[in-house]
Phi, psi and omega in degrees: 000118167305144183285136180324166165056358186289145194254141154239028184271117163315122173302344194271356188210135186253013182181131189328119182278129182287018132298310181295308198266015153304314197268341171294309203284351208263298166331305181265021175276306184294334171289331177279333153253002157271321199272328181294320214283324185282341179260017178267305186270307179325294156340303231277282207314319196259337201216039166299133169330148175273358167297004192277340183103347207260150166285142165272148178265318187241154175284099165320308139042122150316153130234182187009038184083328161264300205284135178244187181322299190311322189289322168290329186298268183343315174308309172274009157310288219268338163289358158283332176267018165290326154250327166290333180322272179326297168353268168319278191329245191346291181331300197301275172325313111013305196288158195254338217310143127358294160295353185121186185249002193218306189298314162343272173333283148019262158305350147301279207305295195332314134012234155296358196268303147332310180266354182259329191301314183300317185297337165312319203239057163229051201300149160302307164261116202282023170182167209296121139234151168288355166305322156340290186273338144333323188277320177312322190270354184266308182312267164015310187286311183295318191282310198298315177318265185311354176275301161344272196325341182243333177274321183297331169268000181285300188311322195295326200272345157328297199288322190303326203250003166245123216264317160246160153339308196265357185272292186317326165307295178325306181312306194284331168295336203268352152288343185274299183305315194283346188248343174294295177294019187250303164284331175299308198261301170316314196275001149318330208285330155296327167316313182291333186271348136349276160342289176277357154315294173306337162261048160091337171294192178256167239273307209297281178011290181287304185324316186292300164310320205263006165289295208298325189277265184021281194284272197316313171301317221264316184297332181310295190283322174275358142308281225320304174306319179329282148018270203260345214223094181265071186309338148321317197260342163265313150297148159311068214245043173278125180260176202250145168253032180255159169310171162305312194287318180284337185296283184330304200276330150310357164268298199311333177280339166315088202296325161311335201274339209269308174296314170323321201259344186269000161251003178262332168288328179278349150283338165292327184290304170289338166269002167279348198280279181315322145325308174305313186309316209310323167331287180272014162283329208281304201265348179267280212284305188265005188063020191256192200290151153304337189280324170308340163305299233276316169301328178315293186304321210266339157332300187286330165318263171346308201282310152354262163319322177288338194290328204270349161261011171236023148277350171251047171242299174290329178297347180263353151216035138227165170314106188307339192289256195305355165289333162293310176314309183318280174312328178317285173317318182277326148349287156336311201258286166337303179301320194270019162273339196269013182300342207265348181310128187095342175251016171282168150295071177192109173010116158326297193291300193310311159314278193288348173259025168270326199279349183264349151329302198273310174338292192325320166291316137298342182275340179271332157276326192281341171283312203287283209294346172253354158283314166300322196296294205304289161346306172279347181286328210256331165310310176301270175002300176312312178320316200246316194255330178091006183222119185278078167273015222283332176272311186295004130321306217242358167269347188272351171279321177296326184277355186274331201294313210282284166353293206285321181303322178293282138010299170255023131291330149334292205281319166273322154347304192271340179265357165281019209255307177283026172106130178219062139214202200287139176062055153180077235232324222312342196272325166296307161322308190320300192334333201288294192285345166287310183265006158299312187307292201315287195298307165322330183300296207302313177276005162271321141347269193293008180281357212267340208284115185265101171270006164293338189256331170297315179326319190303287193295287153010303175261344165273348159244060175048021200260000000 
């Protein structure tokens, strides 16, 4: 066991060379179009409006009265990540490997994570079968694995290579721009498919080519570090030697953590209900075309990047904290304007580029600022306890992110059950007061978080 307050940063370098972080940040761009590319689209893909041109693929059908298919799948997903999240985490922290503890890992997942995403939208059957969902829940095991196997160790290794508050911070904006630019390249893909629509192929079709060119760029990108990132000479890779049981408790007993991740589960949850939704704000609520997600997106992107450096100027001189409530809040406030889409006295496109606009401003704090909370969170720890758990911080924060993405994937599922299309709409409106609820929620949570107190014992043990 390493000794409390013991620095585990290679002594030979004082500051990152912008190749590592070029190749980090090139890493969470590509982990970030496969998971936007599934919460943008997949719903969209299985349970389509009928304005779409797409065959439904799976049965709408109730079970126990709310749930349908797209709602179980999902569900039983997330009992697999129960065990695999901790799992990885712990291997990862653990591993002796040569290369580190993280880049390995890495270079597994990348991949297969990348060929299951594709097979999702590879149904057997071109119209509702259960054959369908058999595939969804067999594909589904293989994508959680290897996705794990590559995120968890992705997130950790911010913090391995960042040495101060203010290096980790940097580090985690320029993966925050990368992961911004992810989503922007995810919401090609109705553009793309656009395309190949217009030259004759069929609607399902184009979707599929314009997944595999997606998916082929995002794996492209999640190379790069494998590559490029000589994690030995940069990173923190000293492995830790507690259990499984001891990794858990040393997350769970972290009175910072508890509050961190029960307000990152109620955030993950309203952006997944906005990643599912945006499809149907676009082709339902304002009536405009699908081809209109991705300028939509890359508005709010753009505005973003101007945005991320001068959140990362005030996070080094204000409160991480209340700067997260804040977004939380106007989040909110954003959510109970889309119950209203389509009825304002106003231009369909102008409605939507008010709402990616008003985004744009919590999504420039909300990409940044709880992966630096989380970083420093997982540095105290070190600091106090004396065991570098630093991937079960970020695996038990993916399996709370993943938990919550489902959860608002549940949810917006369940409320299209009370109608999604055009003039039958009310269920897709509702998503506005579920993730108005959601983001409120979040940001009362987090009043709880004493980011005064971490600072302190932090700055009083030199870190």
């Amino acid at each position: 066991m390493t000794s409390p307050g013991a620095s585990l940063a290679p002594p030979e370098l004082d500051r990152l060379p912008k190749s590592v972080v070029f190749a980090v940040s090139a890493g969470h761009g590509g982990m970030s179009i496969l998971i936007n590319l599934l919460s943008i689209l997949l719903v969209f893909f299985y349970l389509p409006p009928d304005s779409s041109g797409l065959p439904q693929l799976v049965t709408d059908a109730k079970f126990l009265v709310v749930l349908n298919a797209i709602v179980i799948i999902a569900a039983a997903g997330r009992l697999l990540d129960a065990v695999t999240d901790p799992a990885i985490a712990l291997f990862s922290d653990r591993s002796t490997h040569k290369r580190g503890r993280r880049i390995p890992l890495m270079r597994l997942g990348a991949l297969p994570a990348g060929l299951a995403v594709f097979l999702m939208f590879l149904p057997p059957v071109k119209e509702v079968s259960a054959l369908n969902i058999v595939w969804l829940l067999g594909i589904q095991v293989v994508l959680f694995i290897a996705l794990t196997a590559y995120v968890t160790p992705a997130f950790a290794i911010v913090a391995d290579l960042g040495r101060t508050p203010e290096e980790r911070l940097d580090l985690t904006t320029w993966t925050s721009v990368a992961w911004a630019v992810g989503i922007v390249i995810a919401s090609l893909t109705p553009f793309i498919t656009a395309l190949f629509e217009n030259s004759g192929v069929s609607t399902i079709a184009s979707y599929q080519w314009a997944v595999g060119i997606v998916v082929s760029i995002s794996v492209l990108m999640m190379y790069v570090p494998v590559f490029m990132v000589d994690e030995p000479r940069y990173a923190r890779s000293k492995p830790t030697t507690a259990t499984l049981r001891q990794s858990l408790r040393v997350v769970m007993e972290n009175s910072f953590f508890r509050y961190y991740v029960a307000a990152d589960f109620a955030y993950f949850c309203g952006l997944a209900m906005i990643q599912t939704g945006i499809l149907y704000y676009i082709t339902v609520l304002v009536e405009l075309e699908e081809e209109l997600t991705a300028p939509l997106l890359g508005i709010m992107v753009v505005m973003a990047l101007f945005l991320y450096p001068i959140v990362n100027r005030q996070a080094k001189k204000r409160s991480a904290k209340q700067m997260v409530i804040f977004a939380f809040v106007m989040t909110s406030v954003m959510f109970f304007g889309i119950f209203f889409l389509g009825r304002y006295p106003v231009p369909a496109i102008a409605q939507a580029v008010a709402v990616v606009v008003i985004f744009a401003v919590p999504f420039s704090i909300l990409s940044v600022i709880p992966g630096w909370i989380l970083s420093d969170i997982a540095e105290h720890s070190i600091m106090t306890r004396g065991e570098a758990t630093t991937g079960m911080f970020f695996g038990a924060r993916t399996f709370a992110q993943k938990i919550g993405q489902t959860v608002g994937v549940v949810i917006f599922a369940l409320l299209l059950n009370f109608g999604r299309d055009i003039g039958d709409d009310l269920g897709v409106r509702l998503s506005g007061f579920g993730g108005m609820a959601l983001y409120a929620l979040a940001a009362i949570i987090f009043t709880r978080y004493d980011e005064g107190k971490l600072r302190s014992e932090m700055a009083a043990a030199g870190h």
